[in-house]
ZAMARGU-4260 file (C-alpha; in steps of 0.2 Angstrom, whole numbers, plus 5000, padded with zeros to 4 digits):
<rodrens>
0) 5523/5982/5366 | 5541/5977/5360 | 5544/5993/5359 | 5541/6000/5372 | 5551/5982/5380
5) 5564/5986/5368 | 5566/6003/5378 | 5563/5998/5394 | 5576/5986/5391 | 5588/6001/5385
10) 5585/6009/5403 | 5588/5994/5413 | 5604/5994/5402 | 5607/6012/5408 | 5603/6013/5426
15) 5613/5998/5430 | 5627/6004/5420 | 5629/5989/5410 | 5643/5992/5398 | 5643/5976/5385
20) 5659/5980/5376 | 5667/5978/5393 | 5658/5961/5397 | 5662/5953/5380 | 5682/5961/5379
25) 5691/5946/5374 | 5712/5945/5379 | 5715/5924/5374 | 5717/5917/5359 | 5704/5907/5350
30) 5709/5890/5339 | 5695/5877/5330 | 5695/5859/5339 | 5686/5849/5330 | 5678/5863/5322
35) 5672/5871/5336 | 5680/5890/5339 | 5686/5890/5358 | 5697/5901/5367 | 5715/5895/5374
40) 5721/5896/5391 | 5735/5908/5391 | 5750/5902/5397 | 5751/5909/5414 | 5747/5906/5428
45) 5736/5908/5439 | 5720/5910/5426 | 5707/5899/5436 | 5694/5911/5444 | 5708/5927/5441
50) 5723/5930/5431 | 5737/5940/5440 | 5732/5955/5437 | 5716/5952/5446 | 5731/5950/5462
55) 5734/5966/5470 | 5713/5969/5472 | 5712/5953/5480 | 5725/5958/5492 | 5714/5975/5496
60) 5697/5964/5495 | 5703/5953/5507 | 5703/5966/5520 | 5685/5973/5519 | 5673/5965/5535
65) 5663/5954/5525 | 5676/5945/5515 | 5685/5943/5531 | 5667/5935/5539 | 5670/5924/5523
70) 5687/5918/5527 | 5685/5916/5546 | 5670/5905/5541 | 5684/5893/5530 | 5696/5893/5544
75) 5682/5887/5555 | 5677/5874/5542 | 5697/5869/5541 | 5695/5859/5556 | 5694/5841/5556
80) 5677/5835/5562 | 5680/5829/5580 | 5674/5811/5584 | 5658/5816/5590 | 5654/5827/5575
85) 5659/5813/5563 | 5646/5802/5574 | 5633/5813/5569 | 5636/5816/5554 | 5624/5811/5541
90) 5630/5794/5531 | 5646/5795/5520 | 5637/5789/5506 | 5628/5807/5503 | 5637/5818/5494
95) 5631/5834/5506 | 5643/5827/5519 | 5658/5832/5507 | 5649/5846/5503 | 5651/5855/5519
100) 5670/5856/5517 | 5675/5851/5532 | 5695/5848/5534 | 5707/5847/5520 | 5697/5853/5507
105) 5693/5872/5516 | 5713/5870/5521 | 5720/5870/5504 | 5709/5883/5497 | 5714/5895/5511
110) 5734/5889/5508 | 5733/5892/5491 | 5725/5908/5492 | 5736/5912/5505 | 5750/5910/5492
115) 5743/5919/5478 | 5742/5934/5492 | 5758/5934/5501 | 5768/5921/5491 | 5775/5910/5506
120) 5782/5894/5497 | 5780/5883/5514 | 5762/5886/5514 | 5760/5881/5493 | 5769/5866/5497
125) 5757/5861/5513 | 5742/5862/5500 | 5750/5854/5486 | 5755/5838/5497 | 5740/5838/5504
130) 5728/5840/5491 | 5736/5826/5482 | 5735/5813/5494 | 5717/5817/5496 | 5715/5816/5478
135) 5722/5798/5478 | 5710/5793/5489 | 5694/5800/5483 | 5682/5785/5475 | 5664/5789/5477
140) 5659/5781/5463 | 5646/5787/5453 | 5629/5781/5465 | 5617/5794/5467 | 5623/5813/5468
145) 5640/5805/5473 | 5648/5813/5455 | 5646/5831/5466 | 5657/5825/5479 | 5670/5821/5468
150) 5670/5837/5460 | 5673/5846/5473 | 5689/5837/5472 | 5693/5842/5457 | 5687/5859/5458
155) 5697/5861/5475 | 5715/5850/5467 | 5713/5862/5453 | 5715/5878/5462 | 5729/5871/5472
160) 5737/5865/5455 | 5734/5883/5446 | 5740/5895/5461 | 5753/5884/5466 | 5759/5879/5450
165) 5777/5887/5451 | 5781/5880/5466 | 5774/5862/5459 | 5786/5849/5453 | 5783/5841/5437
170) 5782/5824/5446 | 5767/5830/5455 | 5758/5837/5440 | 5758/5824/5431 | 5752/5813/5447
175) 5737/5827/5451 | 5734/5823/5429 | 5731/5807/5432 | 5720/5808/5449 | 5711/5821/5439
180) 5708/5808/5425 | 5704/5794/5435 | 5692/5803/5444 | 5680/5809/5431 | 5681/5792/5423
185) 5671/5789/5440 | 5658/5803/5436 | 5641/5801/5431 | 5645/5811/5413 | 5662/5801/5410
190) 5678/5802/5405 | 5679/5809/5390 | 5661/5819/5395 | 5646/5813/5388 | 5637/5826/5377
195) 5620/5822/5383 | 5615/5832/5391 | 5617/5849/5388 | 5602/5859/5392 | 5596/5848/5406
200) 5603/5832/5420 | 5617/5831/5430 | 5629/5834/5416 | 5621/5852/5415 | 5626/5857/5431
205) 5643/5854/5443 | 5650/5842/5435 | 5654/5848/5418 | 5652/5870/5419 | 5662/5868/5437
210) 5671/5855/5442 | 5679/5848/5424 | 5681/5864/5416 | 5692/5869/5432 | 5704/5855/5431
215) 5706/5857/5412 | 5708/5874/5414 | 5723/5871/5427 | 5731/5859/5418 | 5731/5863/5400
220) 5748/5867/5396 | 5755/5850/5403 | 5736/5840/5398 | 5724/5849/5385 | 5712/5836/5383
225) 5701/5838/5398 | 5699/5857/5393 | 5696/5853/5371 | 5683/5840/5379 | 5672/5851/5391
230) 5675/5869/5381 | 5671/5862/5364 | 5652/5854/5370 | 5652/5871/5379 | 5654/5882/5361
235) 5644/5870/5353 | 5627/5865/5362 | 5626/5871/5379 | 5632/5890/5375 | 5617/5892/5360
240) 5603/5881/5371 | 5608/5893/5386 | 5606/5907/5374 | 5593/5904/5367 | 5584/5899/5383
245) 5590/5917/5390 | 5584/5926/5377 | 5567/5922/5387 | 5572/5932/5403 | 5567/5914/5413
250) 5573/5898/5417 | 5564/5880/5413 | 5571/5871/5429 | 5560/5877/5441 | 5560/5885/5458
255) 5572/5876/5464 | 5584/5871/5453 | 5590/5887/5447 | 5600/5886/5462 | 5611/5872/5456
260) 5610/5873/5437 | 5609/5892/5434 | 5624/5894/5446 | 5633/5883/5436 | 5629/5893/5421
265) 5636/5908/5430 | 5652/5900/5437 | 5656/5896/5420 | 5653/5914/5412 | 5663/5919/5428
270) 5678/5906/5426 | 5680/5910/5406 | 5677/5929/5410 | 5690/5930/5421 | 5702/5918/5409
275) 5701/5930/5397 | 5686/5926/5384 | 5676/5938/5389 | 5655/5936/5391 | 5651/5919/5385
280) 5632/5919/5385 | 5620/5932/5378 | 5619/5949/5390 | 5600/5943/5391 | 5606/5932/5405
285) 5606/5948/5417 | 5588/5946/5420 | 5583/5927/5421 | 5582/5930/5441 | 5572/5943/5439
290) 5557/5930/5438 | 5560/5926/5458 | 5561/5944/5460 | 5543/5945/5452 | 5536/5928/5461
295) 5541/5930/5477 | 5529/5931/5490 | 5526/5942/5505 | 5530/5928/5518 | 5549/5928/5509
300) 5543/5911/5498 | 5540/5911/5480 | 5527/5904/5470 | 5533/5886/5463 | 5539/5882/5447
305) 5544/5864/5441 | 5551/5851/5454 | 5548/5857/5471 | 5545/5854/5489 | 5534/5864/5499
310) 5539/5874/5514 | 5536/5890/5522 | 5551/5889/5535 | 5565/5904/5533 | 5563/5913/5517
315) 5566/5907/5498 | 5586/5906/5496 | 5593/5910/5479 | 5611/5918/5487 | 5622/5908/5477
320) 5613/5913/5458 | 5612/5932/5465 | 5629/5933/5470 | 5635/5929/5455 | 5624/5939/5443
325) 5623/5955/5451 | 5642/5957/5453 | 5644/5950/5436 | 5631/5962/5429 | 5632/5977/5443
330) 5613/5976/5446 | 5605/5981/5461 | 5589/5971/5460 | 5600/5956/5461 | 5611/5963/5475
335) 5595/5965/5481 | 5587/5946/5482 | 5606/5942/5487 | 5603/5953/5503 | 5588/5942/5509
340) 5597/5928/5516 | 5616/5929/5509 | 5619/5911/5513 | 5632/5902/5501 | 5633/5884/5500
345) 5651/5879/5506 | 5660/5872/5493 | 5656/5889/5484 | 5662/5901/5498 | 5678/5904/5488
350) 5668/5914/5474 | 5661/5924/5487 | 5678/5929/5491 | 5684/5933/5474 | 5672/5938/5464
355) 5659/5946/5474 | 5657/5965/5469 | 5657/5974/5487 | 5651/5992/5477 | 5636/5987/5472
360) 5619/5997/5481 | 5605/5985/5483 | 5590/5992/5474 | 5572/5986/5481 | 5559/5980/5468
365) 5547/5994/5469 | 5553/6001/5454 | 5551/5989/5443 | 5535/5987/5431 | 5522/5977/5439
370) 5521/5966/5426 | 5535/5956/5419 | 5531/5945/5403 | 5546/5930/5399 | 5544/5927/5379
375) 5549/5911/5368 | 5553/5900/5375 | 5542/5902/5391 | 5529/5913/5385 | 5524/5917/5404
380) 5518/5931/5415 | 5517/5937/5430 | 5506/5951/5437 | 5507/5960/5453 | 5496/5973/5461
385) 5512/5979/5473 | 5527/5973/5482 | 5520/5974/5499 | 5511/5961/5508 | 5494/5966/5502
390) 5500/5961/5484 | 5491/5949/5474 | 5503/5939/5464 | 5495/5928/5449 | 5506/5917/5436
395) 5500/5915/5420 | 5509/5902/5407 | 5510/5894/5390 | 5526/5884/5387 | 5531/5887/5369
400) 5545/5872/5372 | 5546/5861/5385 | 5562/5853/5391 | 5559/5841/5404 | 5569/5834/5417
405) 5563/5846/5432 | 5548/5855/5419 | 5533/5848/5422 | 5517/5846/5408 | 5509/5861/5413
410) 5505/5872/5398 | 5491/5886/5402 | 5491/5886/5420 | 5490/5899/5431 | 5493/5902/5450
415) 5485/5917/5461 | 5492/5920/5480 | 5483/5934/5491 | 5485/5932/5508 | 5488/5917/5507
420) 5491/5902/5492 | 5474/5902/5483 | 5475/5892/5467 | 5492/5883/5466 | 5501/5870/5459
425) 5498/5853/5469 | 5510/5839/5476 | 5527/5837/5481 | 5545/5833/5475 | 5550/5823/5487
430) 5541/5811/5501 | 5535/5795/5505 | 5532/5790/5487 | 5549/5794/5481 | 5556/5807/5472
435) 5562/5808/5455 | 5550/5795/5444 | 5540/5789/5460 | 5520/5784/5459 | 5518/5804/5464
440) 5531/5812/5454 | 5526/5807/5436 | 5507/5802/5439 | 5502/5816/5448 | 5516/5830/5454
445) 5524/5833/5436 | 5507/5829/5424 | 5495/5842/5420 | 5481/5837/5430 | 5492/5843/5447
450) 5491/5861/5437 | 5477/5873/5436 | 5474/5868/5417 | 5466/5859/5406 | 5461/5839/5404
455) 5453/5831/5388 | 5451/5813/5391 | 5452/5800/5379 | 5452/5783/5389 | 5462/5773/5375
460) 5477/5786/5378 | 5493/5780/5384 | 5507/5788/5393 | 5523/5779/5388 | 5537/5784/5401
465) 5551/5771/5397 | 5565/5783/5395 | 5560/5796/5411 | 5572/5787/5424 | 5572/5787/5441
470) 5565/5775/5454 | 5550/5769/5445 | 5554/5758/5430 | 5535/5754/5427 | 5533/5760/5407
475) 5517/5768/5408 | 5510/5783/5418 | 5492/5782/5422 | 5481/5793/5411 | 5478/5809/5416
480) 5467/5816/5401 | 5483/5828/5401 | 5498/5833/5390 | 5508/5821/5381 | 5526/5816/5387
485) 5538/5823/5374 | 5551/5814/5370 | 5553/5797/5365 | 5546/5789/5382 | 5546/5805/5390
490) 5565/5809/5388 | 5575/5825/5391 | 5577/5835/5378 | 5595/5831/5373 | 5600/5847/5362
495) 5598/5863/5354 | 5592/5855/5338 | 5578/5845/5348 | 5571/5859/5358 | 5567/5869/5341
500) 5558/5852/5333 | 5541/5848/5333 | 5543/5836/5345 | 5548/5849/5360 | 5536/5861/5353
505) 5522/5864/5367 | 5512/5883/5361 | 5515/5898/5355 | 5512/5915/5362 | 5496/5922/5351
510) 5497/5938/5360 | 5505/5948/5375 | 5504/5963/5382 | 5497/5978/5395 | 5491/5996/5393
515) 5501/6010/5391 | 5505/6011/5411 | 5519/6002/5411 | 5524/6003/5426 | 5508/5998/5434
520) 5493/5992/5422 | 5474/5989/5425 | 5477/5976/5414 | 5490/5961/5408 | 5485/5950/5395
525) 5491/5934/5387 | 5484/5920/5375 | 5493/5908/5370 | 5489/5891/5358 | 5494/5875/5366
530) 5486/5864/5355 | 5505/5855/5352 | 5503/5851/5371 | 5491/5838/5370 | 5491/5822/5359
535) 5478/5821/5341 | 5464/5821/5354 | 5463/5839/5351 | 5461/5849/5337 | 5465/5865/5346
540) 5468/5872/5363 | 5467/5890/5366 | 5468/5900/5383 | 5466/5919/5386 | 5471/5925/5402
545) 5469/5946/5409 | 5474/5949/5423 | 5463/5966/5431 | 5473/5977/5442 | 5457/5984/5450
550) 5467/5996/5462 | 5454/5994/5477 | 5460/5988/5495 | 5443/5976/5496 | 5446/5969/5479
555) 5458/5970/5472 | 5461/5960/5456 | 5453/5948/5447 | 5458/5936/5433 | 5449/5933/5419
560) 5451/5917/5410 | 5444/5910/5391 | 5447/5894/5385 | 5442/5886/5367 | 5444/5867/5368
565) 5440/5858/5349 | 5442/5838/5353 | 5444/5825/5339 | 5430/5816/5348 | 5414/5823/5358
570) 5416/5809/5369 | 5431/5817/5377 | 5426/5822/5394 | 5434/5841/5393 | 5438/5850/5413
575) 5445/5865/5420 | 5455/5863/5435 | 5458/5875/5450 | 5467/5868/5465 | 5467/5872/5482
580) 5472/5870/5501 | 5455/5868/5507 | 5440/5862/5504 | 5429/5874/5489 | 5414/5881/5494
585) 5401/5878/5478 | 5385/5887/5473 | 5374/5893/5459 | 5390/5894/5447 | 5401/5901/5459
590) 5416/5893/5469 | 5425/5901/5485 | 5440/5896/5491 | 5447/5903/5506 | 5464/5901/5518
595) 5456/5901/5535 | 5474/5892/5544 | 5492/5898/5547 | 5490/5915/5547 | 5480/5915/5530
600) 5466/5924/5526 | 5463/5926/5508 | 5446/5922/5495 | 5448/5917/5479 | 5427/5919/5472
605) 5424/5911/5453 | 5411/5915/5442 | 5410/5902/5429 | 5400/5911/5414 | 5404/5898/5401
610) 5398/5883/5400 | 5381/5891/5406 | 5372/5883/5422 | 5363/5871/5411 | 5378/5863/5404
615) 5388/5866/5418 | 5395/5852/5430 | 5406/5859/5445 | 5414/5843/5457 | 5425/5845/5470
620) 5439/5831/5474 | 5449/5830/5487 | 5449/5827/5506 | 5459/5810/5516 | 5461/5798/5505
625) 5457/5809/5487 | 5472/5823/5489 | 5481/5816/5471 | 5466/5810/5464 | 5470/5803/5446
630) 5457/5793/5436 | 5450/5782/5453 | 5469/5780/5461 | 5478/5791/5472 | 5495/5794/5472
635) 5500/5799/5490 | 5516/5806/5495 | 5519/5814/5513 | 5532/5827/5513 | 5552/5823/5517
640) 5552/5841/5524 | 5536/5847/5535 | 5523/5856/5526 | 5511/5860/5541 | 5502/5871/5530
645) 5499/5858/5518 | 5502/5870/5503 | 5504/5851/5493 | 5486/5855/5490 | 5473/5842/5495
650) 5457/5848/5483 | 5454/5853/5467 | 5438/5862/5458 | 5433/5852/5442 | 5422/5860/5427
655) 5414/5851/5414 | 5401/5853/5399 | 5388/5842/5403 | 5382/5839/5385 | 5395/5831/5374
660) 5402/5840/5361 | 5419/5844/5348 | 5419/5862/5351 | 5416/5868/5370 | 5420/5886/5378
665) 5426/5888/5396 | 5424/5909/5403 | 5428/5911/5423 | 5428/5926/5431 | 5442/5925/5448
670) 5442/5939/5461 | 5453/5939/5474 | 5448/5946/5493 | 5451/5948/5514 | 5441/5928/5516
675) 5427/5941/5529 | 5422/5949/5509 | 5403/5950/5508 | 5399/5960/5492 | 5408/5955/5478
680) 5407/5961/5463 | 5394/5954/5450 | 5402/5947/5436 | 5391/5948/5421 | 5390/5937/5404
685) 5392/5949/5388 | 5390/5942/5371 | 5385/5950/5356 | 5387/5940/5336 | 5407/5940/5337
690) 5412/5943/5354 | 5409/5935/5373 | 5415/5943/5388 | 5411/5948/5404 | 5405/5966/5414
695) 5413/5968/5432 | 5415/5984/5441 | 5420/5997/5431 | 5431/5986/5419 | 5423/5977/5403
700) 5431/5964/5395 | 5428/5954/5377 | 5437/5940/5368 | 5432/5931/5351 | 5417/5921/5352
705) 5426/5908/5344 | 5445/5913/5350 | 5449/5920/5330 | 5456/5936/5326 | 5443/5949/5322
710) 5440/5958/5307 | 5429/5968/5297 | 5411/5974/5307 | 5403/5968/5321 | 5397/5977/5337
715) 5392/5974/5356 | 5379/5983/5368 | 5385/5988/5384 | 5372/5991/5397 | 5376/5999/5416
720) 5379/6015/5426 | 5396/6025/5424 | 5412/6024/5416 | 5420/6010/5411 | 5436/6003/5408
725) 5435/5992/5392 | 5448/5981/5384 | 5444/5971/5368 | 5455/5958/5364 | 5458/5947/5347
730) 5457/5962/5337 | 5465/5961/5320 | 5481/5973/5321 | 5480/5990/5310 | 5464/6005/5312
735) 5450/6003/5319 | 5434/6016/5317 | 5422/6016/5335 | 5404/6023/5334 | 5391/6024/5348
740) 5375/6026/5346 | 5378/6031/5327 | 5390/6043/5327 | 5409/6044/5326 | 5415/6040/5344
745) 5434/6035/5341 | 5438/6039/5323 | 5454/6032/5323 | 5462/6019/5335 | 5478/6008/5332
750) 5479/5990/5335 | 5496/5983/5338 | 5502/5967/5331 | 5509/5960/5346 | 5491/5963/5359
755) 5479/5964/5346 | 5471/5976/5360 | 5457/5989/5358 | 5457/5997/5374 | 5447/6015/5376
760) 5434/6022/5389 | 5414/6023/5386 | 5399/6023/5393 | 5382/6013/5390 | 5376/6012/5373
765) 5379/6002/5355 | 5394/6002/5349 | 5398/6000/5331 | 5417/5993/5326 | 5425/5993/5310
770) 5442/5991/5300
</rodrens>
């Protein structure tokens, strides 16, 4: 498999026309601060967001339809709010309200950029006036999100200072220096900036990869510090954590906030780019968004990741991030999500002017693989049957590291949506509870028992939460039976060094892959130990997930899920989760759960092989009064935006062994169809001295009995009419010898390291395997 990725990789590479001696070409020069290598503004101006030679193309760019759309959209914005706007307006005191732009701030960019084009001193000095005197009265403080708002000030007094610099008198730099100064002293992160937070918080975002390095970047020559400040915490921590995290092809804040925080990361390659240094971060960066591209759901919404509110109104927005990566990297996938809704925030209209690439062809998903696998630091997948609105979409995930912040305690989870959101991740971000750190958020929404994973429950364990923030200063969460908090109280990780420790260590990735159709597999496999998850009330915690691509308009997928559970005490009740919109339908060891409303109509039909019926406890919580059910309380938190089809979740499927035990085994058997389904396929137990799996359709399916990698001999009987399809995971990589029957069947069959996969075609009868 990682060759074959390796290749695939190469081709991307190819078809995009990446050329990464172009991306990385550095034209500044680079000095040690503090023992950190950073490269030095030039001395020139302008060289914030394009250097002069970027000039003559902007006066060409400036003329294409869209661009112009762009401009006439700042112009409107240039106006002043009228009283009965400013009436309306929602209270000064969010920082939103700045965010739209309104007067000065559009007035001056358009001035400015008026002068870069044309040159007309009158018009430099009308923005440089201007901007100043808004400069000295800007004091939102640091309350709530208010460090955006001021910012955007910075942000926008630094473009004026850079591309009106010449006709600037020395007067006014060094009174826009010291408004500069005063104002990040006001900032969440400080003056100097604190280097706290470097892979996740507010400093992560905006304030710092934006606003700050902007106005050091203007200023340099008469004021270096601001720049040394910012650029140096950049070389040293945020550049190697982004990296590294990059190097994953995802991103650990979520759904929703990749829209503020990997923008930033992209302004920032986009602002040293254009300075001169070249490509700051890893070309691996190119294909973080390709995870929306992969979860995005026929209704235009995406399956959610991390801190999140539900909402099926427009369709899933990530114009901003797309934007700037797919000109950056000339990729038409990207260009591609950009299309779907092209909606910039304000206060970022001006890189839609400058540095959106207006050559790039949007290029649909349906050429993609069906399967994309994110590695370390993730170690998640997601598997598709198609791109149309007939596709089943299922998420499948370890969580080598785990961040915090917007992550939530979710290690071996999965989601599956056909038709419909079948099992998915429950709660809300925001609501009547609260948002970050309310009685929802960290005792239900962000814990594991929200997710379709695992609970062991010691009743002694405690949840300390001292250092998560927020609006509930309470110390404890309540005890879930889920993942610890990592972190000393549940803290952010706070660098590089952290993420790699024990501490922020979560799983690993045991094995990955999908057979040799690429492009569209009938299978995709992950297992993953996330044993490091959970506290010392585990000995070990495995998961198996594959994902069958059964290429049949009735059923057409199924997921197969394995779990050993090992306690350090058999008194720790041990459950599966699966959660769902409405109420499951239980019977004979098999749950349904169906979408009936909102234009719904998919089945989700679980088999549970292991623990057999006799050991086998299957409740159902949920309903009024039960929706965030957590050890007898609930944690109730109606939406701040409407969520009429209620995909919050309000039940959840709970399987337990009935006997106590250390060891216990969990096998389910998910198919997916139309909810009017009546012949579903039969899922059958197979176990033989070494191996449990299951039969269904034409596809067979084994794992270790007990989850270890197989070696040696051992075999299995496979009973049943026609062909089938079998994969057999856990298998020691290297050759592998296959009789049936007695005789030679496969007499030579390699193993690779990273699937551990024997996969071949055969029909009823005993089947010998040795190594």
């Amino acid at each position: 498999m990682k060759k074959r990725s390796i290749i695939m990789l190469i081709g991307i590479h190819i078809i995009l026309g990446f050329n990464l001696s172009a991306q990385t070409r550095s034209t500044v020069e680079w000095r040690n601060v503090n023992g950190v290598e950073i490269p030095v503004p030039p001395s020139v101006h302008p060289r914030l967001y394009l250097r002069s030679s970027d000039i003559p193309e902007l006066k060409e760019r400036i003329k294409h339809p869209e661009i112009v759309k762009t401009i006439k959209k700042m112009e409107k914005l240039s106006k002043n709010r009228t009283p009965e706007e400013e009436a309306k307006a929602p209270a000064k005191n969010g920082f939103r309200y700045y965010a739209e732009m309104r007067g000065v701030t559009s007035r001056v960019q358009l001035d400015a950029l008026e002068y870069l084009v044309n040159g007309e001193k009158s018009v430099a000095r009308k923005a440089i006036t201007a901007m100043l005197d808004t400069l000295r009265n800007t004091n939102y403080g640091t309350k709530g999100d208010l460090s955006r708002a001021s910012g955007s000030m910075l942000m926008c007094g630094a473009m004026v200072y850079d591309w009106c610099y010449d006709q600037m008198k020395d007067s006014e730099k060094k009174a826009y220096i010291n408004e500069f100064v005063r104002i990040a002293k006001t900032m969440e992160c400080g003056y100097p900036p604190k280097n706290t937070e470097p892979i996740a918080g507010h400093s992560s975002e905006w304030m710092v990869l934006r606003d700050m390095l902007s106005a050091g970047i203007a200023v340099y020559d008469e004021y270096p510090d601001m720049y040394n400040y910012v650029v140096t915490m950049m070389y040293k921590d945020y550049i190697p954590a982004r990296n590294f995290i990059y190097s994953g092809h995802n991103y650990h804040q979520g759904s929703s906030y990749a829209n503020v925080r990997f923008s930033n990361d992209l302004i920032s390659l986009w602002i040293m780019s254009r300075m001169g240094a070249g490509a700051i971060y890893d070309s691996a960066q190119q294909f973080v968004l390709y995870d929306f591209i992969y979860r995005r759901r026929p209704d235009g919404q995406v399956l959610p990741a991390g801190d999140t509110n539900p909402n099926r109104k427009g369709v899933a927005n990530y114009a901003l991030p797309a934007l700037l990566a797919y000109s950056y990297y000339k990729d038409g996938y990207l260009a591609y999500e950009y299309e779907r809704t092209k909606k910039i925030d304000n206060h970022c209209l001006i890189f839609d002017i400058l540095w959106k690439d207006l050559n790039v062809e949007p290029k649909g998903p349906e050429t993609l693989p069906l399967t994309k696998y994110s590695g370390t630091p993730f170690g998640w997948m997601i598997a598709r049957t198609g791109w149309d609105e007939n596709s089943v979409i299922a998420e499948m995930k370890i969580n080598e590291h785990y961040v915090g912040n917007h992550q939530h305690l979710d290690g071996g989870s999965f989601q599956i949506y056909y038709k419909g959101p079948l099992a998915l991740d429950a709660g809300t971000y925001q609501g009547s509870s609260g948002g970050y750190n309310s009685p929802h958020n960290k005792n239900f929404f962000k814990r594991t028992v929200a997710h379709n994973s695992l609970l062991i429950f010691n009743p002694e364990e405690k949840f300390e939460c001292h250092s998560y923030g927020g609006e509930d200063k309470t110390p404890f969460a309540g005890n879930d039976g889920g993942q610890r908090m990592p972190g000393d109280g549940w803290n952010t990780c706070r660098s590089f060094k952290d993420l790699l420790s024990d501490e922020y260590t979560t799983g690993k990735v045991l094995a990955h892959g999908t057979d040799a159709d690429y492009m569209a597999p009938d299978y995709s496999y992950l297992k993953g130990d996330i044993t490091k998850a959970y506290s010392d009330k585990v000995k070990e915690v495995k998961r198996s997930f594959v994902f069958l691509n059964l290429k049949s308009e009735n059923i057409p997928a199924a997921l197969i899920v394995f779990d050993k559970i090992v306690s350090s005490n058999p008194e720790y009740k041990k459950q599966w989760l699966l959660h769902s919109i409405e109420k499951p339908t239980v019977k004979d060891g098999i749950f349904t759960v169906k979408r009936t409303k909102d234009g719904d109509s998919g089945m989700l039909y679980d088999t549970v092989l292991l623990p057999e019926k006799g050991n086998l406890d299957i409740n159902t919580i949920g309903g009024p009064g039960k929706e965030f059910w957590v050890n007898g309380v609930n944690y109730p938190n109606e939406p701040r935006t409407p969520d009429p089809t209620n995909e919050k979740g309000a039940w959840r499927v709970e399987l337990s062994p009935k006997s106590p035990a250390n060891e216990d085994y969990f096998l389910n058997v998910i198919q997916v169809a139309d909810n009017e389904c009546k012949n579903m396929h039969k899922a059958t137990l197979l176990k033989s001295d070494k191996t449990v799996g299951v039969i269904i359709s034409d596809r067979i399916v084994t794992f270790s009995k007990d989850s270890n990698t197989l070696s040696g001999k051992f075999s299995i009987d496979i009973n049943g009419e026609g062909t089938f399809k079998i994969v057999m995971t856990d298998m020691k990589p290297g050759t592998w010898q296959v009789k049936k029957d007695g005789e030679v069947f496969i007499p030579y069959k390699w193993v690779r390291s990273d699937d551990g996969i024997l996969s071949f075609e055969g029909r009823k009868g005993h089947y010998e395997f040795s190594r």
